[in-house]
C-alpha positions in Angstrom: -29.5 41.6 -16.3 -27.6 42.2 -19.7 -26.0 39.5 -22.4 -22.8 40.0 -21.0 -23.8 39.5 -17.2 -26.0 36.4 -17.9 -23.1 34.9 -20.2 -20.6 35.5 -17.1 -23.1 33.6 -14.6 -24.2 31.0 -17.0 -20.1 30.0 -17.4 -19.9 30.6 -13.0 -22.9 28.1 -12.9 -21.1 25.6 -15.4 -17.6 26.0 -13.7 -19.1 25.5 -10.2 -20.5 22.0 -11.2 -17.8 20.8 -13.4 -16.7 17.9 -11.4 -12.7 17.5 -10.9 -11.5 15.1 -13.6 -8.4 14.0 -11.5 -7.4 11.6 -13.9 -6.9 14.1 -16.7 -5.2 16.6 -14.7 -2.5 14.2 -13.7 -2.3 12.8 -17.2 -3.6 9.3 -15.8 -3.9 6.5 -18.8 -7.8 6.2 -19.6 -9.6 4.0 -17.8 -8.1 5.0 -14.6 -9.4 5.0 -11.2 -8.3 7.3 -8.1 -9.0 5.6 -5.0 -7.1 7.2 -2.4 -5.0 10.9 -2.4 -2.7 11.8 0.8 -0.9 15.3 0.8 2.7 15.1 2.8 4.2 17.0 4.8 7.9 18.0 3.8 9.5 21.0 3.6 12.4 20.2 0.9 9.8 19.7 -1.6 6.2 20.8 -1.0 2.8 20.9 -3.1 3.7 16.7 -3.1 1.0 13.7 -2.4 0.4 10.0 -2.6 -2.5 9.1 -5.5 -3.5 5.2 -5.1 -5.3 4.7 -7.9 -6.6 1.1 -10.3 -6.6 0.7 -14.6 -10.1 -0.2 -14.9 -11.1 -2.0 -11.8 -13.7 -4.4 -11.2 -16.1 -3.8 -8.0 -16.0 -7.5 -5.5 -18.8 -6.7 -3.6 -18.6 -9.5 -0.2 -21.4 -11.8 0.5 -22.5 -10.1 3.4 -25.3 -13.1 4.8 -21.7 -14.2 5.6 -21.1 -13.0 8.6 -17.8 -14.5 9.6 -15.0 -13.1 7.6 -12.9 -15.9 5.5 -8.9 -15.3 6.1 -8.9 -13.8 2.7 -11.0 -11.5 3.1 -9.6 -10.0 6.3 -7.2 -8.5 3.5 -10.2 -7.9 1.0 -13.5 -7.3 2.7 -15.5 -6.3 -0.4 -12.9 -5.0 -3.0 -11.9 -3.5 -6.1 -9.1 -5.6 -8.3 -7.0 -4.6 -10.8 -3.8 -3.2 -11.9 -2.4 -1.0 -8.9 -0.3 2.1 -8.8 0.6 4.7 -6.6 2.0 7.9 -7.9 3.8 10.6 -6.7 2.1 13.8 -7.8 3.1 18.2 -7.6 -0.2 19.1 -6.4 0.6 22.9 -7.8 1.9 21.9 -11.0 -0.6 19.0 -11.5 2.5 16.4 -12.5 3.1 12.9 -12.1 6.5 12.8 -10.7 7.2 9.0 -10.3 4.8 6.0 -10.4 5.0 2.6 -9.1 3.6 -0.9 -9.9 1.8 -2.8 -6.8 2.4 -6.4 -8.5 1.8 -9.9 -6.4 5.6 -10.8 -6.4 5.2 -13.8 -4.2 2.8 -15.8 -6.8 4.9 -17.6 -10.0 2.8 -15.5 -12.9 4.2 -11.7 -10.7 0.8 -11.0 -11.8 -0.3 -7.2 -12.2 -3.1 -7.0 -10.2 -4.2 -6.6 -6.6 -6.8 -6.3 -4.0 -7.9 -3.3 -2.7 -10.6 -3.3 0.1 -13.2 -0.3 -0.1 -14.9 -1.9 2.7 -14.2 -4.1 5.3 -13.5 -4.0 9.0 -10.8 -3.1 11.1 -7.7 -5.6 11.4 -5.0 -4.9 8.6 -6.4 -1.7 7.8 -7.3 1.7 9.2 -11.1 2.0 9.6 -12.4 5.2 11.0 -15.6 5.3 13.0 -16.6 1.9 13.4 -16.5 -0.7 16.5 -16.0 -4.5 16.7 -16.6 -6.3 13.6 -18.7 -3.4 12.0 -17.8 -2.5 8.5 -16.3 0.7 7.0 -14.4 2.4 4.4 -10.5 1.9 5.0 -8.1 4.6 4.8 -5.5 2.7 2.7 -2.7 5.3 2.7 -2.4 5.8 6.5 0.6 6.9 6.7 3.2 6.8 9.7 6.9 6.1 10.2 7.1 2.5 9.4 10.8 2.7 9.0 11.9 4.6 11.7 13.6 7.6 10.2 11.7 10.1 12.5 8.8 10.7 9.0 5.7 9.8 8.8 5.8 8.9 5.3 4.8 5.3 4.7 1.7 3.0 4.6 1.5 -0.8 3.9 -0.4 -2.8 1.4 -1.3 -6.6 3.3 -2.4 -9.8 1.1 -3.8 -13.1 3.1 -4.1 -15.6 0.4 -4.9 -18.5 3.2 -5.1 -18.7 6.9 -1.0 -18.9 7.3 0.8 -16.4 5.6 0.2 -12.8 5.1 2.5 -10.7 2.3 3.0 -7.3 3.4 5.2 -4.5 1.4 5.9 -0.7 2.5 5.2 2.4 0.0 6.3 5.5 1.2 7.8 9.1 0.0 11.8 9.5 -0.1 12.0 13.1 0.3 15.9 12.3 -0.5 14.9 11.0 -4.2 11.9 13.2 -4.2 10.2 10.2 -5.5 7.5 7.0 -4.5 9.2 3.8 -3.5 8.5 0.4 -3.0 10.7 -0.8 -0.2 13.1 -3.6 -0.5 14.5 -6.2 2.0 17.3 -7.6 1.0 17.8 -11.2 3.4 20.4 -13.5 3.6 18.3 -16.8 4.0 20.0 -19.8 5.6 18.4 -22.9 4.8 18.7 -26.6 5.9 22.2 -27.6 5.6 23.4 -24.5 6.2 22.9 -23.4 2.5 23.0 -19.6 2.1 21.5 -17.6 -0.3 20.7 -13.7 -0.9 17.2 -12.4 -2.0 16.0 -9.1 -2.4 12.3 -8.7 -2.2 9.3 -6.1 -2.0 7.2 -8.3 -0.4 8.3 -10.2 3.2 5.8 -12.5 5.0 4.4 -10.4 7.9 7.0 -7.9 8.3 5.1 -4.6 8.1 2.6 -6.0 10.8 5.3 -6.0 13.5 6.3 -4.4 15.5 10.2 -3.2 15.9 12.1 -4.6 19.0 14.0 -1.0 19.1 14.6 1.4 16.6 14.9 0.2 13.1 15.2 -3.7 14.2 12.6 -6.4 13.8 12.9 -9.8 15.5 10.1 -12.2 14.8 9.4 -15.7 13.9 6.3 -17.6 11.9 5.7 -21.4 12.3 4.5 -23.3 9.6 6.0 -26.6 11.0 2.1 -27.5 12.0 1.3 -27.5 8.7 4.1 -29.6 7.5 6.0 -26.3 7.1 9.0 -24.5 8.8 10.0 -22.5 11.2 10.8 -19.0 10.0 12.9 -16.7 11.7 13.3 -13.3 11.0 16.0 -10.1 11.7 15.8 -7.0 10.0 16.9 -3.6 10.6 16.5 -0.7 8.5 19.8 1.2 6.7 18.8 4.7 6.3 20.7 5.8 4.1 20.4 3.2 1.6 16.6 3.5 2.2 16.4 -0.1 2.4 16.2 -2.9 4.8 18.3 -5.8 5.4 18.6 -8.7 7.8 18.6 -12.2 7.4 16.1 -15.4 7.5 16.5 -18.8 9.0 14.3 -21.2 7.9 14.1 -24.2 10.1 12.4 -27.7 8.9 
């Protein structure tokens, strides 16, 4: 073989075992971890996926002499933590379209960081190929029509910080905006006394774990009053063309 020929498979060698640096080609900050891509399916605006992906994450690993799972952890299993995005990427053109923030919302300090299992068993999260109680690696964005505008375009993130209450939000793909969005609820919450108040949030206790009554309408209800709590009633439905939902919440002493 000549120079030239053993130049040309010396650079085919290098090239074939150049692993993909994801993070550059999407212009990710440094320190930036992908742990999840999902292509989707649209027509209007193709070459277009979901990147989950952590700023320098720390690896949880779980106690696993434990065998029974702690509430927590049903959310957790073993998990990395850290800030959280998810961005909207052109797969052909290697952009970032739009990015959004996964913060914890529900906690005082709206801190920017979350929990994201890499393995854990089934319950909250979709784990292929395992049975019972057995451990795997979760597909986080699984996405389906969570919404119920006829696309399979959304997943949910879940957060049990104790044995009552689970946080849930919805990420999905507007093909209208062309972008990533973080759903919002926006509930009219009538208190004791009648008192009425109007809250929009990204995060609604249990919501993305139900299941709708009929298209685009949720009806259920949490009781807390065992623990000294209330009695939480919930009605939502979904406005299309808003892209948001709305409903209202009773809470009940």
């Amino acid at each position: 073989m000549n120079i030239t020929g053993t130049l040309l498979a010396c650079i085919a060698l290098l090239t074939l075992h150049t692993p993909q640096r994801m993070q550059v080609d999407y212009e990710f900050p440094p320190g930036a971890r992908v742990i999840e891509t999902r292509a989707i399916n649209t027509k209007a605006h193709p070459n277009r996926a979901l990147v989950l992906w952590m700023l320098r994450p720390t690896t949880n690993p779980r106690d696993e002499t434990d065998e029974i799972y702690t509430c927590p952890e049903e959310t957790r299993g073993s998990y990395y933590s850290g800030p959280t995005r998810v961005s909207l990427v052109d797969t052909a053109t290697r952009r970032v379209i739009n990015t959004v923030e996964i913060k914890q919302e529900y906690n005082e300090e709206s801190e920017d960081s979350f929990d994201i299992p890499y393995k854990i068993h089934r319950g909250h999260y979709h784990v292929n190929g395992v049975r019972g109680q057995d451990e795997g690696r979760p597909t986080i964005i699984s996405v389906r029509d969570y919404n119920g505008d006829g696309l399979a375009h959304e997943f949910a993130l879940f957060d049990a910080q104790a044995c009552m209450g689970l946080q849930t939000t919805l990420i999905g793909y507007s093909e209208r905006q062309d972008k990533v969005i973080q759903y919002e609820t926006v509930l009219e919450i009538i208190a004791e006394g009648n008192k009425r108040s109007v809250e929009t949030r990204r995060w609604v206790d249990y919501f993305f774990g139900q299941k709708p009554v009929a298209p685009r309408y949720w009806k259920y209800s949490i009781d807390y009053r065992g623990r000294g709590g209330t009695l939480d009633s919930y009605e939502i439905r979904y406005d299309p063309v808003r892209e948001k939902f709305e409903g209202k919440l009773i809470v009940q002493p």
